[in-house]
LUMLUM-196373 format. One record per residue: x, y, z of N, C-alpha, C in turn; residue in three letters. Coordinates in steps of 0.001 Angstrom, whole numbers, padded with zeros to 6 digits, always signed. Last residue first. Example, Ala and Ser with C-alpha at 12.3 -4.5 7.8 and 13.67 -1.06 7.14 Angstrom:
<pts>
+012850-002250+007080+013670-001060+007140+012900+000030+007870Ser/+013190-005690+007800+012300-004500+007800+013200-003300+007800Ala/
</pts>
This chain:
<pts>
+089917+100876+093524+089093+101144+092602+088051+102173+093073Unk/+090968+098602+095641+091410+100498+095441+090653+101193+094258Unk/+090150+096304+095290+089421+097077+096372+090239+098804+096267Unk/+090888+095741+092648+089922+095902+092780+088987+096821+093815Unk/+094355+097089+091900+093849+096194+092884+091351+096916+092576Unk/+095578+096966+088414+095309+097556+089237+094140+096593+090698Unk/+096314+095561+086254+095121+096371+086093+094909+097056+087276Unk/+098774+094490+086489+098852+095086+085848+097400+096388+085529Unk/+099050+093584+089535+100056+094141+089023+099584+094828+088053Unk/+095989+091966+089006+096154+092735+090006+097422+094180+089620Unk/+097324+089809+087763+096508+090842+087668+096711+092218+087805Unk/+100096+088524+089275+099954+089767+088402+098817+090268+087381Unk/+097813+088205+091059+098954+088238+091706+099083+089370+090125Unk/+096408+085763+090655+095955+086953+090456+097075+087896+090933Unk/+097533+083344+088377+098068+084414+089015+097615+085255+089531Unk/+095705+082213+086531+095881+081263+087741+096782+082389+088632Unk/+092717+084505+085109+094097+083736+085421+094826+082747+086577Unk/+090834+085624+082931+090712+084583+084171+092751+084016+084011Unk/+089967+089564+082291+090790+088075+082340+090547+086894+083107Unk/+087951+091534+080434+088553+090939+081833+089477+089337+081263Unk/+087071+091985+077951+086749+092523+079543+087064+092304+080554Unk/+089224+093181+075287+088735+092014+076020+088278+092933+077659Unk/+090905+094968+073858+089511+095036+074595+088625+094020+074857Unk/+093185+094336+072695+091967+093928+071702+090675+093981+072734Unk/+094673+094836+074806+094849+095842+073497+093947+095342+072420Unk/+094316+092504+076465+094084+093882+076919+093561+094955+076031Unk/+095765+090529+075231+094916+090990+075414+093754+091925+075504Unk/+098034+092074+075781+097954+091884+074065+096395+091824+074022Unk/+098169+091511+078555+098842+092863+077913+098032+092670+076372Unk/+098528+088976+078436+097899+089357+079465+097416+091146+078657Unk/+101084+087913+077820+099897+087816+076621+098437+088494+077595Unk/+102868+089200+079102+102467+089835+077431+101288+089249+076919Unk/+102268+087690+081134+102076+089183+081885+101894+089813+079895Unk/+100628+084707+081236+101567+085578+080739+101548+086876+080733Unk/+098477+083591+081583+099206+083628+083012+100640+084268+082483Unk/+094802+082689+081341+096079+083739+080516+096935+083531+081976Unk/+092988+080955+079815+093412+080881+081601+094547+081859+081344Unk/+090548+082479+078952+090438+081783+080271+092002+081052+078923Unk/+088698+085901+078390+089291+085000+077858+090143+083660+079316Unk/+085963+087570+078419+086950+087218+079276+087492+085746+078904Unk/+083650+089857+076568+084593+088544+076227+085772+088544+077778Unk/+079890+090575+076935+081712+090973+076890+082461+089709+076637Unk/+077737+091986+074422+078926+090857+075070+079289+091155+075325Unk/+076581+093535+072931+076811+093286+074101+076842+092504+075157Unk/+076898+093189+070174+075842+092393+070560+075958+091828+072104Unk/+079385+093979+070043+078242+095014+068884+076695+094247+069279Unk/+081355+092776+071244+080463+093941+071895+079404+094847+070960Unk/+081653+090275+069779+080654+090366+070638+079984+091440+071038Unk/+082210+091379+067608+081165+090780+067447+080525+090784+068497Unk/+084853+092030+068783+083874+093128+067814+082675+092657+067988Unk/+086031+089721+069504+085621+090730+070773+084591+091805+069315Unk/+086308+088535+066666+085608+087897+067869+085099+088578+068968Unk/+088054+090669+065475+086825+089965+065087+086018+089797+066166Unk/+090136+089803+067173+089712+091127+067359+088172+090872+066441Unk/+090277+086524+068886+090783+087441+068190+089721+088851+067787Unk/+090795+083811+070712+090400+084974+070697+091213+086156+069701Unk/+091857+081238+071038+091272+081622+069950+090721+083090+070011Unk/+093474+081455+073559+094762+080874+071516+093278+081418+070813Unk/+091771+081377+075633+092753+082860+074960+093499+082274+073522Unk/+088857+080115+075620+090307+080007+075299+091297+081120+075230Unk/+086085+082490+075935+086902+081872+074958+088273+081531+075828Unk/+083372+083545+077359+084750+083129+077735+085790+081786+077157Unk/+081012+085783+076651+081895+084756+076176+083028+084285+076382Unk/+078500+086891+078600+079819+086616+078776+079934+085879+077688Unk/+075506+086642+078449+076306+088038+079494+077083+088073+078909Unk/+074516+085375+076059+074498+085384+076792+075341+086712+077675Unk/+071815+084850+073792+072864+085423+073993+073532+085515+075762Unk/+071546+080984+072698+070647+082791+073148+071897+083597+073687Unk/+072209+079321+071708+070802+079177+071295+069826+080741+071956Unk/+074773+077821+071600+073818+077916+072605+072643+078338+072346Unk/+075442+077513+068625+075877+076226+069161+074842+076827+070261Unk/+075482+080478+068237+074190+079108+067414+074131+078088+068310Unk/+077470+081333+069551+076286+081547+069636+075075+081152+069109Unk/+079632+080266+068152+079146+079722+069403+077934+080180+069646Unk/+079277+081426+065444+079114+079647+065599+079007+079767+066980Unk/+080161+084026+066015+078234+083836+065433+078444+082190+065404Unk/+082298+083678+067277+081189+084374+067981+080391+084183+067518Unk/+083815+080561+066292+083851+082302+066320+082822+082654+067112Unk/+085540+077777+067148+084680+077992+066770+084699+080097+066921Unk/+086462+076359+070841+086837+076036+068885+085529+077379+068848Unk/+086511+076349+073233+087661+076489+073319+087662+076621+071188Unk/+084166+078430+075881+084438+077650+074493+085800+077401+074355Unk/+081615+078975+078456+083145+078683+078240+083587+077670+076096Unk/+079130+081758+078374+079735+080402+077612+081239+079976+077471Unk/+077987+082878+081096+079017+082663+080773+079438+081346+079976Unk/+075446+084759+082494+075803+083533+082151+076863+083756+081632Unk/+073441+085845+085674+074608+086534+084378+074753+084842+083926Unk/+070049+086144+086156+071444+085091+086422+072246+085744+085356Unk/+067381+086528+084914+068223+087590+086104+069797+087434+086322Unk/+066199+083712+083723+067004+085121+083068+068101+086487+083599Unk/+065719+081254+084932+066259+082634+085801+067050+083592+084758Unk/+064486+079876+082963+063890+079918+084160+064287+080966+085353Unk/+066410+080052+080462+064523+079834+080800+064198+080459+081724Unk/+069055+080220+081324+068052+081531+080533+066784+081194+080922Unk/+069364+078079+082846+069406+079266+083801+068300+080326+082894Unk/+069037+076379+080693+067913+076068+081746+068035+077501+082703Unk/+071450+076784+079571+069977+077266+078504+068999+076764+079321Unk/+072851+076140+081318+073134+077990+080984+071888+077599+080111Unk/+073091+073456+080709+072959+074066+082252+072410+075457+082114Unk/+073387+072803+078060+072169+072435+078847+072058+072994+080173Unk/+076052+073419+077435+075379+074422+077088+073611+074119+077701Unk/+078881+073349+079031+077588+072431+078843+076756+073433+078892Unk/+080495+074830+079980+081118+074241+078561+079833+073517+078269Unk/+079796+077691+081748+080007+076224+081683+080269+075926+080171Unk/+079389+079908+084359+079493+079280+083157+079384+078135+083042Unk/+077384+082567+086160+077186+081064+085883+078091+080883+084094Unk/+078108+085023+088225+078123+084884+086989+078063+082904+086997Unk/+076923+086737+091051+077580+085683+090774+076955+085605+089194Unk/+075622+088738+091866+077313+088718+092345+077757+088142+091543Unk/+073125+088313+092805+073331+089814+092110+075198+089533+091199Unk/+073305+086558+094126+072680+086099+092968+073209+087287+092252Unk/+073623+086323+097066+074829+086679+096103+074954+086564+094706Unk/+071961+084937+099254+071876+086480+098600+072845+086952+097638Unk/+072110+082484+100124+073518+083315+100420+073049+084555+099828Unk/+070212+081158+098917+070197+081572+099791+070983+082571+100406Unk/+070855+081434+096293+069584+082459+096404+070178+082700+098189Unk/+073005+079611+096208+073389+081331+095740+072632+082218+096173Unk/+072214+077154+096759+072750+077805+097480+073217+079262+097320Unk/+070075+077116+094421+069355+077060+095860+070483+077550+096974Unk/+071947+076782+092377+070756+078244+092445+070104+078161+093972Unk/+072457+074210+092677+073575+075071+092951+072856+076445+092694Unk/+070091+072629+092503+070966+072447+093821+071670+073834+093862Unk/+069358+073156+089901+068401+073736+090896+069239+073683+092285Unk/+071268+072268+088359+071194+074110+088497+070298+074401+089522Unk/+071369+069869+088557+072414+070651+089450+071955+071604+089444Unk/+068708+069341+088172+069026+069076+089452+070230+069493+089780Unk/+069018+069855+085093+067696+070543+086044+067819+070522+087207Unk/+071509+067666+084196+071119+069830+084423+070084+070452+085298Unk/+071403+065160+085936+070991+065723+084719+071051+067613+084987Unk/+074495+064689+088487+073205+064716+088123+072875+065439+086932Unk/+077580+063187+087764+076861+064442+087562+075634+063921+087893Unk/+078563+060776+086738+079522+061609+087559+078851+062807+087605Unk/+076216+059549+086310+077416+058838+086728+078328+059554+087373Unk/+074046+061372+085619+073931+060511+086625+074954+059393+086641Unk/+076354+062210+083195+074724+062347+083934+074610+060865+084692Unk/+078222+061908+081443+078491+062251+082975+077180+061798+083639Unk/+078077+062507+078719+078356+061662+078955+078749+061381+080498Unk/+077308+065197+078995+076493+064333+078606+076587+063035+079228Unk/+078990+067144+082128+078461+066486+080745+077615+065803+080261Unk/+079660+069522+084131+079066+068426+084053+079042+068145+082361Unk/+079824+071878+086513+081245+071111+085788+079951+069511+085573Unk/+079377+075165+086875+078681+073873+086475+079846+073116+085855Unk/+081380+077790+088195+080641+076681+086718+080361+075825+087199Unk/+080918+080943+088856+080957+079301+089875+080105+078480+088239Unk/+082259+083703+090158+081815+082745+088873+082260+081778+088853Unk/+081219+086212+092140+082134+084741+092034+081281+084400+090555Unk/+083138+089311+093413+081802+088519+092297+082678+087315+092235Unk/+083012+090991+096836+083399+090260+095308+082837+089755+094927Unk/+082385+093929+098546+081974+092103+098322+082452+091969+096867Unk/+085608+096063+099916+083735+096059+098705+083401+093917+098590Unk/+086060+095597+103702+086360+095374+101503+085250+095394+100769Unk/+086097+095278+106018+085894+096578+104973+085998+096526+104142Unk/+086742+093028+107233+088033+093620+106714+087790+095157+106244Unk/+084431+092233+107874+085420+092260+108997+086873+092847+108722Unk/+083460+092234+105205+083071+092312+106153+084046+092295+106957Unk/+085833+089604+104270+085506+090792+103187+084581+092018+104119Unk/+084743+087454+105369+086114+088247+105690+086512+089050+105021Unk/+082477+087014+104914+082728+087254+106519+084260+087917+106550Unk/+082370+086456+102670+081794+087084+102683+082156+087447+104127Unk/+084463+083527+102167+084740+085414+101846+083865+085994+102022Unk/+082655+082141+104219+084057+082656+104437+084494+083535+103533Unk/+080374+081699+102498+080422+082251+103810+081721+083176+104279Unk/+081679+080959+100144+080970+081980+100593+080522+082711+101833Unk/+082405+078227+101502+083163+078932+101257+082565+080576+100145Unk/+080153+076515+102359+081417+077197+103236+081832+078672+102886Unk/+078973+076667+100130+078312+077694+101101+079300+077987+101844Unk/+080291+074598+098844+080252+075779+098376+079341+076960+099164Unk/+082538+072895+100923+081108+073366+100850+080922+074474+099708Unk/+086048+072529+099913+084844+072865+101120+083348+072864+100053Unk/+088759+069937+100281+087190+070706+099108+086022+070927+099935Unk/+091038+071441+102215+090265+070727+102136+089226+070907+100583Unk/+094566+071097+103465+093350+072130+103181+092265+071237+102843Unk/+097427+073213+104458+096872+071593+104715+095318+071949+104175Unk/+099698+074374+101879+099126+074295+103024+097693+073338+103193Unk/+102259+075091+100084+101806+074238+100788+100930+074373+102405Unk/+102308+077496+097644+102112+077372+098821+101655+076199+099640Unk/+103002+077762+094393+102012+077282+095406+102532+077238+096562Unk/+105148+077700+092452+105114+078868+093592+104014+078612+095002Unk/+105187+075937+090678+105825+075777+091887+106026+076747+092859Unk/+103027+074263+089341+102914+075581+089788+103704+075606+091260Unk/+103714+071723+088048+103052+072985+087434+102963+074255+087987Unk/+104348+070565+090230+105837+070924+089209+104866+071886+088313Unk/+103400+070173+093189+102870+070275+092259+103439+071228+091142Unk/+103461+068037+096235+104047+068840+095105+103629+068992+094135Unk/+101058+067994+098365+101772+067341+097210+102184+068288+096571Unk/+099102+069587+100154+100208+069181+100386+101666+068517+100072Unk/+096288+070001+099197+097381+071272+099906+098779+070803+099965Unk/+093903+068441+100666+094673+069086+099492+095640+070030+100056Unk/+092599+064906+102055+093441+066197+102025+094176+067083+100651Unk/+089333+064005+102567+090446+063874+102243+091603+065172+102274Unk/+087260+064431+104066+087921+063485+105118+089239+063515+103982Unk/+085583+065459+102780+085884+066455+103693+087033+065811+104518Unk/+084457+062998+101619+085014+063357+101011+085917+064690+101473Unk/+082731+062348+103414+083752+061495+103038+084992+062353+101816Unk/+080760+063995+103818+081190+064004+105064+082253+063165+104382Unk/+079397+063800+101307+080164+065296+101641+081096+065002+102760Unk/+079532+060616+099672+079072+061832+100581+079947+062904+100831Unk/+080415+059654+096496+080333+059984+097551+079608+060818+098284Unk/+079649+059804+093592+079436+058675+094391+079451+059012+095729Unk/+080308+062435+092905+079078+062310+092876+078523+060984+093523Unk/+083265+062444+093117+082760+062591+094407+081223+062991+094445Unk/+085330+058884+093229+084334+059786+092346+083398+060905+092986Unk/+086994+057076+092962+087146+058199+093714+086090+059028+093534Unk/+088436+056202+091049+087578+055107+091705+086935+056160+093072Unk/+090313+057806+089734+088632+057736+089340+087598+056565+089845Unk/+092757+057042+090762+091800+058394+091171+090687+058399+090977Unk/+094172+054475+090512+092794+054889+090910+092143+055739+091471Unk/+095878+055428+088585+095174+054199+088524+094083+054288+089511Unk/+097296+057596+089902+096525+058034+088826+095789+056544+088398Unk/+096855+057321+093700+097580+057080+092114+096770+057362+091034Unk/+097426+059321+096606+096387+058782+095629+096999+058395+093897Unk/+098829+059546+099285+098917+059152+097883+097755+059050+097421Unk/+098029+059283+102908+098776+058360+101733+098072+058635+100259Unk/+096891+059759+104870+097629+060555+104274+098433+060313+103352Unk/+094490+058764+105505+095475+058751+106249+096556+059013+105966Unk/+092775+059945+103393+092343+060627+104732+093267+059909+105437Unk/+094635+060762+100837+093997+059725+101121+093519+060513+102820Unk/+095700+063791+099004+095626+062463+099163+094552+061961+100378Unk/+095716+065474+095696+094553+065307+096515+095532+064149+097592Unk/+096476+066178+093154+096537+067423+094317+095781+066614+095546Unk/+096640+064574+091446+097931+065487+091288+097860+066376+092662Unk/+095151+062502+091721+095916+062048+092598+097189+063427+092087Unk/+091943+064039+092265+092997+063939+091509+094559+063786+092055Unk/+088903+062247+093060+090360+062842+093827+091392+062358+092999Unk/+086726+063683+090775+087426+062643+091476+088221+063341+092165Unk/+085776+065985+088756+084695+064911+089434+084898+063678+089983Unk/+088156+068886+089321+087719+067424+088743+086422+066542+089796Unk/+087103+071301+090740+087372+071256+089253+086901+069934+089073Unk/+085188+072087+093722+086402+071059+093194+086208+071175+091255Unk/+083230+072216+096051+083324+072552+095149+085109+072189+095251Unk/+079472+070786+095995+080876+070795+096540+081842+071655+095826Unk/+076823+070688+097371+077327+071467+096127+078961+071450+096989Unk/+074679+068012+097690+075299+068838+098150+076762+069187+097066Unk/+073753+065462+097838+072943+066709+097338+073529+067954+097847Unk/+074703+062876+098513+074202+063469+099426+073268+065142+098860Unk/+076654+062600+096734+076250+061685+096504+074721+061815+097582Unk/+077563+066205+095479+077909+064937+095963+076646+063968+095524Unk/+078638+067919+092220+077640+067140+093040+077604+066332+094127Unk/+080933+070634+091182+080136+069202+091424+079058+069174+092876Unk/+082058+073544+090164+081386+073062+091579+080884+071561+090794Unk/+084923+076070+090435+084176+075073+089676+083355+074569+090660Unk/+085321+079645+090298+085422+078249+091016+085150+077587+090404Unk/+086836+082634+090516+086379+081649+089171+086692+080266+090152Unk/+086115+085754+091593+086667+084467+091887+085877+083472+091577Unk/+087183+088993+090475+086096+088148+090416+086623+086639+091355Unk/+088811+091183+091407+087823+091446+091349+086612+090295+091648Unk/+091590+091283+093857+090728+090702+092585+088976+091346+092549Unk/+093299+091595+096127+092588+092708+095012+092228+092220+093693Unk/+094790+089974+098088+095415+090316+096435+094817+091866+095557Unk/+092535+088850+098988+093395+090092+099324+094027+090816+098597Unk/+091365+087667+097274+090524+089152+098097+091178+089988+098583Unk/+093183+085591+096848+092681+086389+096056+091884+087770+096338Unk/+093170+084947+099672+094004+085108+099170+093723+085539+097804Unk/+090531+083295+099970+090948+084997+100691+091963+085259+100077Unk/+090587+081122+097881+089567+082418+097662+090051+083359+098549Unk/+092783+079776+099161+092874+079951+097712+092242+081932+097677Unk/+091389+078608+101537+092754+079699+101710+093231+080340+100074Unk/+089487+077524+100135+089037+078936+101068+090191+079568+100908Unk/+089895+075932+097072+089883+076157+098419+089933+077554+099089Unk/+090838+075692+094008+089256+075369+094418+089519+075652+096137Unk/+094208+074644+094992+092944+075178+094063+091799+074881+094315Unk/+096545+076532+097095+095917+074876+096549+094224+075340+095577Unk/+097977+079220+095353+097603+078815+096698+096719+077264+096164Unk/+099590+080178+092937+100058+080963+094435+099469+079674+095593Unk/+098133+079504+090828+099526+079205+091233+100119+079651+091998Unk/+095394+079299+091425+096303+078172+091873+097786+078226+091930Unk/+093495+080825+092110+094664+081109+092051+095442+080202+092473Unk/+090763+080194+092178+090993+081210+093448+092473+081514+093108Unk/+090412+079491+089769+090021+078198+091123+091054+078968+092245Unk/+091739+082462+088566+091056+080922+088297+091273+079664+089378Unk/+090801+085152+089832+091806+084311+089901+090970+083371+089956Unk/+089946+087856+087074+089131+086954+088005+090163+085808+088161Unk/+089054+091335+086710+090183+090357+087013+089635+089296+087506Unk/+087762+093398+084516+087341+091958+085570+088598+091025+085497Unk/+087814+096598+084198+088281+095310+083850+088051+094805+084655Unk/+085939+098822+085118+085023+097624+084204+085856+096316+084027Unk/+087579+101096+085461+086782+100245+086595+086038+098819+086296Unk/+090346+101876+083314+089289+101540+083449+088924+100918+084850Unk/+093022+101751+083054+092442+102810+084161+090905+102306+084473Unk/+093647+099959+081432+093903+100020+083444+093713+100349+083776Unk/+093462+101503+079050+092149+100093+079508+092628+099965+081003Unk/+095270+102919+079282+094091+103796+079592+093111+102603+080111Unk/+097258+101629+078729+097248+102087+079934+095611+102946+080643Unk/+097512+100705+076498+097065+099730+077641+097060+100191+079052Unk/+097506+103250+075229+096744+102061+074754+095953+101152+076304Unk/+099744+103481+075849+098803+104673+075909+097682+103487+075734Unk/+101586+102046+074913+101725+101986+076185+100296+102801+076503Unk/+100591+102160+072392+100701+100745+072850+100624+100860+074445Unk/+101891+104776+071391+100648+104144+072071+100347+103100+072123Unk/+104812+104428+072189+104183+105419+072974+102499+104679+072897Unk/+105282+102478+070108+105475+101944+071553+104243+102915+072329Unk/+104717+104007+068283+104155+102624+068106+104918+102709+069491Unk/+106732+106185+068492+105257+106526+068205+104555+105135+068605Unk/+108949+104813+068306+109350+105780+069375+107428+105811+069273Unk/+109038+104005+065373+109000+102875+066504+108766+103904+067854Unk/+109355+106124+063887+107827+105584+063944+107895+104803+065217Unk/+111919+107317+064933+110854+107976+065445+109266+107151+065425Unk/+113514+105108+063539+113485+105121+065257+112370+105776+065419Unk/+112765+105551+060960+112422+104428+061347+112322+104583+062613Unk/+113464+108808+060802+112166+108552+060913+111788+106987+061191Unk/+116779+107929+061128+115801+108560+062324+114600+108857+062187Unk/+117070+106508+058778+117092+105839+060147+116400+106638+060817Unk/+116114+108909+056516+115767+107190+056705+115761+106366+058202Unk/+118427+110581+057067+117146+110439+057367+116001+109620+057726Unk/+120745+108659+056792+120382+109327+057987+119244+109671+058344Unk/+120236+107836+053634+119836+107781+054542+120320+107940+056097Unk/+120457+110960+052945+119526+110225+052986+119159+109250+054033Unk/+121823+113323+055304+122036+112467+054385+121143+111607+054091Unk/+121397+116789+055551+121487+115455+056158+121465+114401+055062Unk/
</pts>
């Protein structure tokens, strides 16, 4: 045979080897029971975000986890919604008119009551970020509501109960303007988890490292979850001050370093907001523990359904 002839068909054969385990690779982490699929604010790009019809629709799907956000009302009550206004990208008016980006933040829903704010509508504005969404008429429920409601329809269906991971959405610069201080959300939003019995279930993050270093004190039992977007595994873990369950990095900064570190100091890492089926995949192949995505849809596709597990 001729040189190179040879030459080419050991290049095809290495590539023929490097695919094989790549595929071997990511196929075995699917097999796994441990990956944590979790659809971010129930899966926005299928269904309106932060809402019930959001969360069943992920249960059905076959998710594992369901990643909410929660605020404060003005009444003491755990609402739950990403932004700390009515964002005129998803939200409008209780007579059905618009909300403008000039005065969404006159909107505020730590100013408000629960009963006023139940009075506005989501579901129904176009939304060019995620044009697969589903228009349907909807609301920012209760965060008990809406435990209630996957727990009743997870039950009535036969489905194993799902894990929620419900952040604390608050800041410094927030406290008692668009937030109460840490000690009064974590005690509001621990008072509706205990009651609901779903303490076992539920993972706590946040980007505010004062919420998660009041859970360690006082409820060590609580999983935690540091959301980061800068910085490595031994800087975030200074930056909080104790180890926690979870590191849920950015996906641009996650790298193999970073998952090492953690699991040598049993961590896991679930990287936030992946919605690329390769970068989903690449993931995967640096043993990350799970994902948060706005798709659970192709989760699900690639790790497999939770309730068939």
């Amino acid at each position: 045979m001729p040189l190179n002839g040879w030459h080419t068909n050991n290049i095809d054969f290495m590539k023929y080897v490097l695919t094989l385990l790549a595929v071997v690779s990511f196929s075995t982490l699917k097999a796994q029971d441990t990956f944590d699929t979790q659809a971010h604010r129930g899966g926005r790009g299928l269904m309106p975000e932060n809402t019930i019809p959001a969360m069943l629709n992920g249960v059905r799907l076959g998710i594992n986890t369901l990643e909410l956000d929660t605020h404060i009302t003005a009444d003491g009550k755990v609402v739950v919604s990403h932004d700390g206004f009515m964002s005129a990208n998803i939200m409008q008016k209780p007579d059905g008119s618009d909300i403008t980006k000039a005065e969404e933040k006159q909107h505020v829903l730590y100013k408000m009551t629960y009963d006023s704010i139940r009075m506005y509508t989501e579901g129904l504005k176009n939304y060019p970020a995620f044009p697969q969404q589903q228009k349907i008429k909807t609301y920012k429920p209760l965060l008990s509501e809406l435990i209630d409601s996957v727990e009743t329809y997870t039950k009535a269906h036969h489905l194993k109960p799902v894990y929620y991971n419900i952040e604390t959405k608050s800041t410094v610069a927030g406290d008692n303007i668009e937030n109460p201080v840490p000690a009064v959300f974590v005690k509001l939003l621990m008072a509706v988890i205990t009651e609901k019995h779903i303490t076992d279930r539920v993972i706590i993050p946040s980007f505010d490292v004062r919420t998660l270093q009041i859970l360690h004190q006082q409820m060590p039992q609580v999983k935690t979850a540091f959301l980061v977007q800068t910085g490595n595994y031994e800087s975030n873990m200074k930056l909080l001050g104790f180890i926690p369950t979870i590191l849920s990095p950015e996906q641009k900064i996650v790298t193999v370093d970073m998952v090492t570190a953690a699991h040598s100091n049993h961590v896991k890492v679930i990287p936030w907001t992946v919605n690329n089926e390769t970068d989903m995949k690449a993931l995967a192949d640096l043993k990350v523990d799970g994902l948060i995505s706005d798709y659970p849809d192709k989760l699900v596709k690639l790790f497999g359904s939770y309730q068939k597990q």
